[in-house]
RODO-2510 file (C-alpha; in nm, 4 decimals, decimal comma):
residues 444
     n   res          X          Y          Z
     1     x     0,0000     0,0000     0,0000
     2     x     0,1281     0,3628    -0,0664
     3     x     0,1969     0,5523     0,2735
     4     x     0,2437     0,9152     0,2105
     5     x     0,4146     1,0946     0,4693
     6     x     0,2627     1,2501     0,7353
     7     x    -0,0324     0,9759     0,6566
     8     x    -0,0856     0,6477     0,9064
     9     x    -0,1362     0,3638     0,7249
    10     x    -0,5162     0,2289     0,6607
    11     x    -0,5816    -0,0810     0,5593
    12     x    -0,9345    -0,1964     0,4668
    13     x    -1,1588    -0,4618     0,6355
    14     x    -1,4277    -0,6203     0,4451
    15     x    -1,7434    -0,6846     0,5849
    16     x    -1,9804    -0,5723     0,4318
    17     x    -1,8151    -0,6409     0,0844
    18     x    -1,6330    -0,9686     0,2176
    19     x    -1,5709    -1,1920    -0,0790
    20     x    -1,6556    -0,9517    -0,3375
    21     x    -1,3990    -0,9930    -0,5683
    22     x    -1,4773    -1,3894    -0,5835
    23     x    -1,6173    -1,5037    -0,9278
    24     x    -1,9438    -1,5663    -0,9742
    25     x    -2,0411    -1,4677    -0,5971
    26     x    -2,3895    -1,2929    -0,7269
    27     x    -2,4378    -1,6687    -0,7743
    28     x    -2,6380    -1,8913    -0,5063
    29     x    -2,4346    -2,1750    -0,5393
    30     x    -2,1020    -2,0101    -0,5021
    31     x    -2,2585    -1,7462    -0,2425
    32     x    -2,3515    -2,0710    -0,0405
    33     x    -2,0062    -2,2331    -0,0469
    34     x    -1,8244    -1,9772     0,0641
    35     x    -2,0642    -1,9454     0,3994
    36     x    -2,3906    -1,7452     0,2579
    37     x    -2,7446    -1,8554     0,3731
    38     x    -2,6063    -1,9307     0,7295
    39     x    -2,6824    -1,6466     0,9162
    40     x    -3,0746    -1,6290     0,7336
    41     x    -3,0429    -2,0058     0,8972
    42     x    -2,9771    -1,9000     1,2388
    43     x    -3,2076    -1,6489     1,2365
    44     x    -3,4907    -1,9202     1,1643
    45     x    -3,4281    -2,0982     1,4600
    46     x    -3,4691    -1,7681     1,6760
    47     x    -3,7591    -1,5862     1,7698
    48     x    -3,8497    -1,2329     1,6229
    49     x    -3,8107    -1,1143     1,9730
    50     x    -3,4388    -1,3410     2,0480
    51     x    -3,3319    -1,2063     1,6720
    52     x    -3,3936    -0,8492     1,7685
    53     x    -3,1779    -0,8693     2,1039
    54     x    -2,9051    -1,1006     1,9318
    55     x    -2,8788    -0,7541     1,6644
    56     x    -2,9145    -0,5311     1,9630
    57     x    -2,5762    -0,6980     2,1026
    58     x    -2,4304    -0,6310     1,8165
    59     x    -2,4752    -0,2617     1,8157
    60     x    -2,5476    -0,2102     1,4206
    61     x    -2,6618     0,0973     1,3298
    62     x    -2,8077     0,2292     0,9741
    63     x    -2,5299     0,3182     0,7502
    64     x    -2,7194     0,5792     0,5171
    65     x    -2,6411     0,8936     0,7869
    66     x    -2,8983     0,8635     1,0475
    67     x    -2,7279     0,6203     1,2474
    68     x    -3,0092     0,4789     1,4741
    69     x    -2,9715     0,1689     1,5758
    70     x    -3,1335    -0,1221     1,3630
    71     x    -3,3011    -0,3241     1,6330
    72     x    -3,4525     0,0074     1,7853
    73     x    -3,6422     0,0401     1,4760
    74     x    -3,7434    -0,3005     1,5147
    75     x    -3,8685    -0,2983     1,8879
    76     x    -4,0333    -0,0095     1,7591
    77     x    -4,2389    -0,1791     1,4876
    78     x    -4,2624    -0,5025     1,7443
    79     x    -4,4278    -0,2242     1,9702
    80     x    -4,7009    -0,0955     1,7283
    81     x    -4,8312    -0,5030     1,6438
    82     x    -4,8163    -0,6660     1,2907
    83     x    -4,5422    -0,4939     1,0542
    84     x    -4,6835    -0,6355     0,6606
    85     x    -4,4206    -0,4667     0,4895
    86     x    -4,0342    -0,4433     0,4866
    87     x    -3,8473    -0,1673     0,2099
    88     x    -3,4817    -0,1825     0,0916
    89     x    -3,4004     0,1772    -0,0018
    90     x    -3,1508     0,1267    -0,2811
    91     x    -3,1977     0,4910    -0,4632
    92     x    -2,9019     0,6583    -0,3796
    93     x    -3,0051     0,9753    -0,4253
    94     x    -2,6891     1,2086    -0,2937
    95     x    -2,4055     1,3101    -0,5590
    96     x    -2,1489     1,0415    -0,5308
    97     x    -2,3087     0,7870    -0,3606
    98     x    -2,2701     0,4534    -0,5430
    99     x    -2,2063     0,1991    -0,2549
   100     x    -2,5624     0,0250    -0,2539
   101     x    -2,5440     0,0167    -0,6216
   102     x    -2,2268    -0,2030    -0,5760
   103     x    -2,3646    -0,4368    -0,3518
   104     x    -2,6678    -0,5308    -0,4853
   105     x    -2,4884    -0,5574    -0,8320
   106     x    -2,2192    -0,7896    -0,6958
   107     x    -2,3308    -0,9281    -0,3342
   108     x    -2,7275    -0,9248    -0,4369
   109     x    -2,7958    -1,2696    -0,2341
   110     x    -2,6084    -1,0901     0,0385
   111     x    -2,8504    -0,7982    -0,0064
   112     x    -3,1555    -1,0173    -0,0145
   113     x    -3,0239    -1,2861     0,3054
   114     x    -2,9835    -0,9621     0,5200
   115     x    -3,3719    -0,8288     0,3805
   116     x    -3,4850    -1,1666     0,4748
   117     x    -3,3679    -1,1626     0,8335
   118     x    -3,5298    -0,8268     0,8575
   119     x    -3,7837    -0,9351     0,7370
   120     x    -3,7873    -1,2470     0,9863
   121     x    -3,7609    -0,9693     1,2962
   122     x    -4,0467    -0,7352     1,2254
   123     x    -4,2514    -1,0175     1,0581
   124     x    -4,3342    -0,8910     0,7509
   125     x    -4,4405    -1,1042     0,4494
   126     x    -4,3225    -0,8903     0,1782
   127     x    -4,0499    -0,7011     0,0810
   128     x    -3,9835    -0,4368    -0,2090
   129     x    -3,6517    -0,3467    -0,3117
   130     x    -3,7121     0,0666    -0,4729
   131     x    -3,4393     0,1207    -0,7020
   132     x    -3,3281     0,3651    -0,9240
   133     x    -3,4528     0,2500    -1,2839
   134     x    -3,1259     0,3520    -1,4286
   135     x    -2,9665     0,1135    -1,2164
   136     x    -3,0121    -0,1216    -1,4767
   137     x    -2,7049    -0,3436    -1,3767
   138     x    -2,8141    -0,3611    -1,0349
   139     x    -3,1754    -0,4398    -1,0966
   140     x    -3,0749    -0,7311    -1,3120
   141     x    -2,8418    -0,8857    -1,0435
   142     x    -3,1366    -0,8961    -0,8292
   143     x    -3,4067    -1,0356    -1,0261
   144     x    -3,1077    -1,3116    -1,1098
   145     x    -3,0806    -1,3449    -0,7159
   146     x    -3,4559    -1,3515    -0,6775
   147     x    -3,5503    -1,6564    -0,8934
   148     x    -3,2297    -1,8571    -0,7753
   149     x    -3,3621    -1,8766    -0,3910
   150     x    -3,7832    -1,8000    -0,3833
   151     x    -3,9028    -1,8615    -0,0157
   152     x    -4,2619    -1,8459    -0,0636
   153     x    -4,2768    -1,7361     0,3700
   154     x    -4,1439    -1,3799     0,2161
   155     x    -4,2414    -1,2638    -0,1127
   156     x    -3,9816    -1,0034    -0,2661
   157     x    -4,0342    -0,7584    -0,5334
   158     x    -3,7875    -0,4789    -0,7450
   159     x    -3,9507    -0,1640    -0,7785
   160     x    -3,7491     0,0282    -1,0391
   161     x    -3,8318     0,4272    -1,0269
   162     x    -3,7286     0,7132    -1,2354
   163     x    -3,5257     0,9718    -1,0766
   164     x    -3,3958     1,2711    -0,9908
   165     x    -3,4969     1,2113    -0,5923
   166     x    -3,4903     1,4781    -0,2701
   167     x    -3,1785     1,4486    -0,0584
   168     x    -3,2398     1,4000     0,2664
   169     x    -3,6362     1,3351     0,1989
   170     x    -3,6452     1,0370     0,5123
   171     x    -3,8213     0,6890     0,4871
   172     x    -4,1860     0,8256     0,3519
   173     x    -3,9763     0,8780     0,0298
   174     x    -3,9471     0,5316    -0,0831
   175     x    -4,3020     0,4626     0,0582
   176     x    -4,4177     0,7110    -0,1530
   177     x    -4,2391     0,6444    -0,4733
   178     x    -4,3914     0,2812    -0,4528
   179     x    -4,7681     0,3356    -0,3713
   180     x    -4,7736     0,6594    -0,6099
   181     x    -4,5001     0,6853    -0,7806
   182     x    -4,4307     1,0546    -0,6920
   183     x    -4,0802     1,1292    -0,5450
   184     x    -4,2318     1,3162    -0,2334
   185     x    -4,1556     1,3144     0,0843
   186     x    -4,5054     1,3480     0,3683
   187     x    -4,5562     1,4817     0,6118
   188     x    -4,5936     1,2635     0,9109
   189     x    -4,2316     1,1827     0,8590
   190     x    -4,0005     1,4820     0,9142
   191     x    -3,6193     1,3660     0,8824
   192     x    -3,4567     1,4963     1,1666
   193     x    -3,7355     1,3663     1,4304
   194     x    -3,5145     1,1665     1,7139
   195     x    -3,7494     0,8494     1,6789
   196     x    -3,9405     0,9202     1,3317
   197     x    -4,3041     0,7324     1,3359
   198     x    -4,2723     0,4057     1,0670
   199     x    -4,4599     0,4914     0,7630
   200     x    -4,7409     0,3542     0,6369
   201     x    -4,7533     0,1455     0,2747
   202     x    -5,1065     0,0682     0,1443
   203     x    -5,2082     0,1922     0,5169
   204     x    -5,0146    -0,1024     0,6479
   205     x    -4,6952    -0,0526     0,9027
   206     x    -4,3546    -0,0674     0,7026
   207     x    -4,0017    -0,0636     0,7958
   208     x    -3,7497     0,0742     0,6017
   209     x    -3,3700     0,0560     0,5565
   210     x    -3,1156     0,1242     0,3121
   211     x    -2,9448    -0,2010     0,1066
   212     x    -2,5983    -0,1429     0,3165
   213     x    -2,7596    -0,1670     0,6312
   214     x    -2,9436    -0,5092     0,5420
   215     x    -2,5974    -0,6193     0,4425
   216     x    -2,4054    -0,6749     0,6684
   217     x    -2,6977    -0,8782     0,8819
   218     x    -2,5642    -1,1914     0,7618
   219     x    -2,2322    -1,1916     0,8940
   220     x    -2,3594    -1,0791     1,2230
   221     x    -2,5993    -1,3714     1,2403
   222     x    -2,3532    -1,5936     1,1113
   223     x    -2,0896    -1,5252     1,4001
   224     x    -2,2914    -1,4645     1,6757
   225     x    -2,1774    -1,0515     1,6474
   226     x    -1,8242    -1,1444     1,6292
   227     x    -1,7329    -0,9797     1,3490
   228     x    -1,7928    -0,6536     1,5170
   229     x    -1,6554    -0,7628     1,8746
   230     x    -1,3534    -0,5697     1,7759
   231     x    -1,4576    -0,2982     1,6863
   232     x    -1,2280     0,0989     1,7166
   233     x    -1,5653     0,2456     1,7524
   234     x    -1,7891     0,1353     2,0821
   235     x    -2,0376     0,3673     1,9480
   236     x    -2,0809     0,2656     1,5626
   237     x    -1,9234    -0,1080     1,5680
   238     x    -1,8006    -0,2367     1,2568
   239     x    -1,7182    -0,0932     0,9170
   240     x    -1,8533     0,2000     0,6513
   241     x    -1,7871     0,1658     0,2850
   242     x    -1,6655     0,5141     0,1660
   243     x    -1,7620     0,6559    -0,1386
   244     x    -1,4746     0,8394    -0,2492
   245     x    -1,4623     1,0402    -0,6080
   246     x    -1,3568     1,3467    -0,7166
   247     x    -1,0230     1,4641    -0,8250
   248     x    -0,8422     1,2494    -0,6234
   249     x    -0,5776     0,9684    -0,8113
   250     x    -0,7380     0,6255    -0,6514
   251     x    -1,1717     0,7295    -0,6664
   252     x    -1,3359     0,4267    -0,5605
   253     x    -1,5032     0,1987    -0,2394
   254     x    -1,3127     0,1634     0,0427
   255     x    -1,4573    -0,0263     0,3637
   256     x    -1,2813     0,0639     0,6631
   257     x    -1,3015     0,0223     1,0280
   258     x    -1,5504     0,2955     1,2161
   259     x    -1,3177     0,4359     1,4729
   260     x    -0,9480     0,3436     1,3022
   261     x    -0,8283     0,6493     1,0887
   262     x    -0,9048     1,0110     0,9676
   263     x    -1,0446     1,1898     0,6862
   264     x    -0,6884     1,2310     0,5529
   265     x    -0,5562     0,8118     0,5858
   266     x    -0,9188     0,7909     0,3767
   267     x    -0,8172     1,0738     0,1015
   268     x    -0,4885     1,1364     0,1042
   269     x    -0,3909     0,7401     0,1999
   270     x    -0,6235     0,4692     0,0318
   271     x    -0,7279     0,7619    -0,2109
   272     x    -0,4067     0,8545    -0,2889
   273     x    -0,4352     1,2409    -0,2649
   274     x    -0,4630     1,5219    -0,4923
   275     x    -0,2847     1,4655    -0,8673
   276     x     0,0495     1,5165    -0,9560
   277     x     0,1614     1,8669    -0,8904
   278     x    -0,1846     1,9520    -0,7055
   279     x    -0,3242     1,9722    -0,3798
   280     x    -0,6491     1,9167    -0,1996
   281     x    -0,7943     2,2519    -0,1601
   282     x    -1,1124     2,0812    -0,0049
   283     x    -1,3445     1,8073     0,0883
   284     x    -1,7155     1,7399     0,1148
   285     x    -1,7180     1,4447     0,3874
   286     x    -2,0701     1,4251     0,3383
   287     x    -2,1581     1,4788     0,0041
   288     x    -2,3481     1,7749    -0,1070
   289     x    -2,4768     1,8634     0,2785
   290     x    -2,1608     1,8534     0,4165
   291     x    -2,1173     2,1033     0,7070
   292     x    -1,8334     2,1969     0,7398
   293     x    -1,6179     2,1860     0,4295
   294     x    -1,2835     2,0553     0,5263
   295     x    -0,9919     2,2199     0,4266
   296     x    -0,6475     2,0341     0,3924
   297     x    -0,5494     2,1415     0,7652
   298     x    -0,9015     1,9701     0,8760
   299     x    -0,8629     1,6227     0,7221
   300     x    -0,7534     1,4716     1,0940
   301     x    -1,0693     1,4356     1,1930
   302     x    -1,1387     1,1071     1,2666
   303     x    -1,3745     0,8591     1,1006
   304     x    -1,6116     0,7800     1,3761
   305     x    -1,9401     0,9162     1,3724
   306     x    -1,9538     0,8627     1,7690
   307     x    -1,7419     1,1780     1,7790
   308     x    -1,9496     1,3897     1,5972
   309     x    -2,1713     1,6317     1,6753
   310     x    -2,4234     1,5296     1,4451
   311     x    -2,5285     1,1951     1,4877
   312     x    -2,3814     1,1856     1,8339
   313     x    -2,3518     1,5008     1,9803
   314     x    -1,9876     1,4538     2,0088
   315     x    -1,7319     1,7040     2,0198
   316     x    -1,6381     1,7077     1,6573
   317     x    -1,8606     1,9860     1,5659
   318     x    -2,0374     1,8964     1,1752
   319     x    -2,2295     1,6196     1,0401
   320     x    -2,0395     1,2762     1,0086
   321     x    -2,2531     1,1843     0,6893
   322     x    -2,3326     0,8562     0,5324
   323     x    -2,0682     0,7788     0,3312
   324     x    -2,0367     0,9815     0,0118
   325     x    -1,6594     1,1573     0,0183
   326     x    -1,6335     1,4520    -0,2816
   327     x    -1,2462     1,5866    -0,3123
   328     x    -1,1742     1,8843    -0,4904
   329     x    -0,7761     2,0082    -0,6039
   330     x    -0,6653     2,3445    -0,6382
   331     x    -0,8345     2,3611    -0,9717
   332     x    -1,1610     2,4130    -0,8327
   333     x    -1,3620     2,6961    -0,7919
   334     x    -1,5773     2,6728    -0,4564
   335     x    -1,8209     2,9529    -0,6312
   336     x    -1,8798     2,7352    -0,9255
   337     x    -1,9111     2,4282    -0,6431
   338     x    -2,1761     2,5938    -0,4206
   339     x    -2,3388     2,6843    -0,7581
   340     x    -2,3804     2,3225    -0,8854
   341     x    -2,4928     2,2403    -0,5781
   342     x    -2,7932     2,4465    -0,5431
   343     x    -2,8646     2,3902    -0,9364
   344     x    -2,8454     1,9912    -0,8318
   345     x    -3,0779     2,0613    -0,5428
   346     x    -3,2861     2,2794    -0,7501
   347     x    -3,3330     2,0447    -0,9912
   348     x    -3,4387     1,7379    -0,7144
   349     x    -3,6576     1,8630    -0,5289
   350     x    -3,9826     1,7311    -0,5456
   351     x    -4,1677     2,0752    -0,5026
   352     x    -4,3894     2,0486    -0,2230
   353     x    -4,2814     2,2983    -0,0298
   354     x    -4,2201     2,6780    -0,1250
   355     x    -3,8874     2,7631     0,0845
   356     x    -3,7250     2,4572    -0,0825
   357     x    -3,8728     2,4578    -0,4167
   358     x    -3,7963     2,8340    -0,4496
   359     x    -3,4787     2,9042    -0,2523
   360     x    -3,2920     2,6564    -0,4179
   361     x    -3,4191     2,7867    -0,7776
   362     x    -3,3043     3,1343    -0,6088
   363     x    -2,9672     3,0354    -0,4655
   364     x    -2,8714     2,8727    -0,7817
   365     x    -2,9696     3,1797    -0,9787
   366     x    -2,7524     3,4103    -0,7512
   367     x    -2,4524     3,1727    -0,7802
   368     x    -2,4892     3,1906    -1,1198
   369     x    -2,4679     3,5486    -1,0957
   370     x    -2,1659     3,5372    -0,8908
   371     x    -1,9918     3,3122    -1,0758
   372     x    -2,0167     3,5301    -1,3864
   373     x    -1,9213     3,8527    -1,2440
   374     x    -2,2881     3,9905    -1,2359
   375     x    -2,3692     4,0218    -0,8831
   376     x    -2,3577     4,3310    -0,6533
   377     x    -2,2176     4,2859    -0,2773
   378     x    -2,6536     4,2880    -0,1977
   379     x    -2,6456     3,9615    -0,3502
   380     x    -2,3764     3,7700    -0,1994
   381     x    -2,5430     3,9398     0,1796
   382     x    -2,8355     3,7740     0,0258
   383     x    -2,6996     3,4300    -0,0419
   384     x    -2,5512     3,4112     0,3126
   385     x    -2,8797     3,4802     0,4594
   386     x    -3,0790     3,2683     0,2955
   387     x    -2,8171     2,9700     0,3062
   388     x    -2,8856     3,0540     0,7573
   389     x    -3,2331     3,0869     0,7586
   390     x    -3,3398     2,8096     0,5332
   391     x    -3,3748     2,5621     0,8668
   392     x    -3,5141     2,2076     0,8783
   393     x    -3,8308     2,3752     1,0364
   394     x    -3,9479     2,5214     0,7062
   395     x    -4,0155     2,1926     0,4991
   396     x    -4,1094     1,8562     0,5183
   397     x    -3,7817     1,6760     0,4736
   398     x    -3,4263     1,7901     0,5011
   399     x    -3,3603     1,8678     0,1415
   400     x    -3,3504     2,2268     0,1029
   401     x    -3,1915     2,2524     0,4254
   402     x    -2,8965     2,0451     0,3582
   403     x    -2,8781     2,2632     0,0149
   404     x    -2,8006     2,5740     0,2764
   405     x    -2,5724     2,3755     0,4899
   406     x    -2,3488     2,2921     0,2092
   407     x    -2,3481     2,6041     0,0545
   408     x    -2,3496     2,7767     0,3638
   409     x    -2,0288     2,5685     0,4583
   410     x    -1,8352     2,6391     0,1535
   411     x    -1,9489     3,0870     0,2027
   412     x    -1,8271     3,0211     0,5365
   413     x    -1,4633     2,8423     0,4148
   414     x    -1,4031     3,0493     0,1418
   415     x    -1,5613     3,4079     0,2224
   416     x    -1,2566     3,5907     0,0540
   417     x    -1,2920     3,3927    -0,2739
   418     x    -1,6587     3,4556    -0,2823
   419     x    -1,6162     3,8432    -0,2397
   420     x    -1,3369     3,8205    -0,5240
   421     x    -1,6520     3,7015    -0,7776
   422     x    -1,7938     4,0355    -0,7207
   423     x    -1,4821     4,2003    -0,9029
   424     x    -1,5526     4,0311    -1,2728
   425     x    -1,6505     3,7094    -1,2051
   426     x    -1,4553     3,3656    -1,1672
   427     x    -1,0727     3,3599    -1,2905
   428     x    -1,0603     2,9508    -1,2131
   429     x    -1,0031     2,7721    -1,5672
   430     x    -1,2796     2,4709    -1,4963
   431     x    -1,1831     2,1511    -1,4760
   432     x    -1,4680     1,9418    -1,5903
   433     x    -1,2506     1,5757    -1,6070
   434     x    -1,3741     1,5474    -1,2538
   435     x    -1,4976     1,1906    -1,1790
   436     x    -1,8784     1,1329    -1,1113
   437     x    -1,9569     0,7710    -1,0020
   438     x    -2,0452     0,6213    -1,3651
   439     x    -1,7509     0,7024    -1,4999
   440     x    -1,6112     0,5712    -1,1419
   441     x    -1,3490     0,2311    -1,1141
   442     x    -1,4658     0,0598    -0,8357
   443     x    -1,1615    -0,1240    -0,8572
   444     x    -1,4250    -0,4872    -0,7674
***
């Protein structure tokens, strides 16, 4: 492995992505001899109520940024009687997230042995998998995996929908998008709630939780919760796969240990850093939302979300994030950033709600006018403002809010290069090579 210096050595631990690179693992009969189906065994011969405390031991928590823990949610639905439905949330809707996508394409019998034990803990009889319909790759991996191991006890269905999707838009998103079709978030199911009700599909109790979640069930099940008994992190045991791209030298996945590492063994190590003869000028830790935007002389902080303010009110002030890491070099303009940010929110938000619908739409607009050397002081006053008031308060999901964070966060990094735009505009020569995750090596 390449150690820069100044850079502690990461190496990655698979979990969630353990045998991965084996041929023909998205098939049952080589996904069974190299240990699959045992945990969804062991979880048979245990009661709903003796699963949920075995996962409770365990301490997994949901990997797409909320970090509650799983078998909360499932008390939870235990608590509120008969649970008919369980939903896989495999949309991936933030920039440069691409890790579900991954696992259902290569690991989709992992996907579907981790949905079933879910499914076995909250007793629901059927489970749909909402994916993106461009996903096409993914979607056919898990029909494959579908009619290889039917169980007629759980009946499981891919529900392919058409994008864009709200960031940050909480588990009535999915629900929604599969009873209507509509990518809209409702009401009864506001995203930053400390124990969010469980939505309601065809008016019947449903559970949700994203693909990577689900995944790594069956290795816990399988070793009794060894696999995570040593653990760096006592709050968030086990791994997260990063989602790292950008202009960075290695983009890719890279599952590492919660709790072992910073920011800068992630980017600068595995990653490899900035390219030749450039240097990281900064980095979104948490995609598009991020808060706050790390600049090179932040990149120690560490990779435990236990530390964070936000999910853990830890010291570590920011929001930890669910996985999606966005680097940017020396080339790139943080105007023209916070602008195709707000155009990207803008463009994905469902509507609904008139501070997000049309303060994104205005935020973009005055970027724009930043960018090209059009605006007056008024207007960058203007975009500060709005980027602080527009609060989760104001809408039913977190999307327009985590549009101000982000672009709040970059203002707030890079005020003297935002008040240079109002002398004639941006001087940065764009650099438009930067990797999105299609055009992404996973290196798998």
């Amino acid at each position: 492995m390449l150690c820069l210096p100044g850079i502690a050595e990461m190496d990655e631990r698979r979990i969630l992505f353990e045998g991965i690179d084996i041929p023909d693992i998205d098939r049952a009969p080589t996904y069974a001899d190299h240990g699959g189906f045992e945990g969804l065994r062991r979880a048979q011969s245990m009661s709903p109520l003796a699963l949920t405390d075995a996962v409770a031991a365990t301490g997994l928590r949901g990997r797409g940024g909320a970090w509650r823990l799983v078998a909360d949610r499932w008390r939870q639905a235990q608590a509120h009687g008969e649970t008919d439905y369980l939903i896989v949330d495999l949309l991936e809707s933030d920039p440069g997230r691409f890790r579900d996508r991954k696992l259902a394409e290569r690991q989709p019998h992992r996907l579907l042995e981790g949905a079933r034990i879910a499914a076995r803990a909250v007793g629901a009889a059927t489970v749909y998998t909402c994916i993106d319909s461009a996903a096409v790759r993914a979607r056919q991996s898990l029909l494959q995996a579908i009619e290889e191991t039917r169980d007629e006890s759980v009946a499981i269905h891919v529900h392919p929908v058409a994008g864009p999707f709200p960031l940050a838009a909480g588990d009535s998103l999915v629900v929604e998008l599969i009873e209507s079709g509509r990518a809209e978030p409702r009401a009864q199911d506001h995203a930053y709630g400390e124990a969010p009700q469980l939505p309601r599909l065809f008016d019947k109790q449903a559970v949700v939780h994203t693909a990577s979640t689900l995944g790594y069930l069956p290795s816990l099940l399988a070793t009794a919760g060894e696999v995570f008994q040593s653990a760096s992190s006592s709050w968030a045991p086990g791994t997260q796969a990063f989602c790292v791209s950008g202009l960075v030298r290695r983009p890719g996945l890279y599952e590492v240990e919660l709790g072992d590492g910073t920011v800068r063994d992630l980017v600068e190590g595995l990653a490899g850093g900035a390219r030749t003869e450039r240097a990281i000028k900064f980095v979104l830790h948490a995609g598009y939302g991020s808060f706050p935007a790390l600049l090179e002389q932040d990149l120690d902080r560490p990779l435990d979300p236990g530390l964070w303010a936000d999910p853990a009110a830890g010291e570590v002030s920011g929001s930890f994030g669910g996985g999606s890491v966005l680097v940017a070099d020396d080339s790139v303009c943080a105007v023209h950033t916070a602008q195709r940010i707000a155009r990207s929110f803008a463009d994905s938000s469902c509507g609904k709600c008139l501070p997000c619908r049309e303060g994104t739409n205005w935020l973009a607009a005055a970027l724009g006018r930043l960018e090209q050397g059009e605006a007056e002081a008024s207007d960058l006053d203007w975009i500060i403002e709005r980027c602080a008031t527009l609060t989760p308060d104001l809408s039913l999901c977190g999307h327009g809010s985590s549009a101000a964070a982000g672009i709040g966060a970059l203002c707030g990094a890079f005020a003297d290069e935002f008040a240079n735009h109002l002398d004639g505009g941006c001087s940065v020569i764009k650099d438009l090579s930067m990797k999105v995750p299609d055009s992404i090596h996973v290196r798998y």
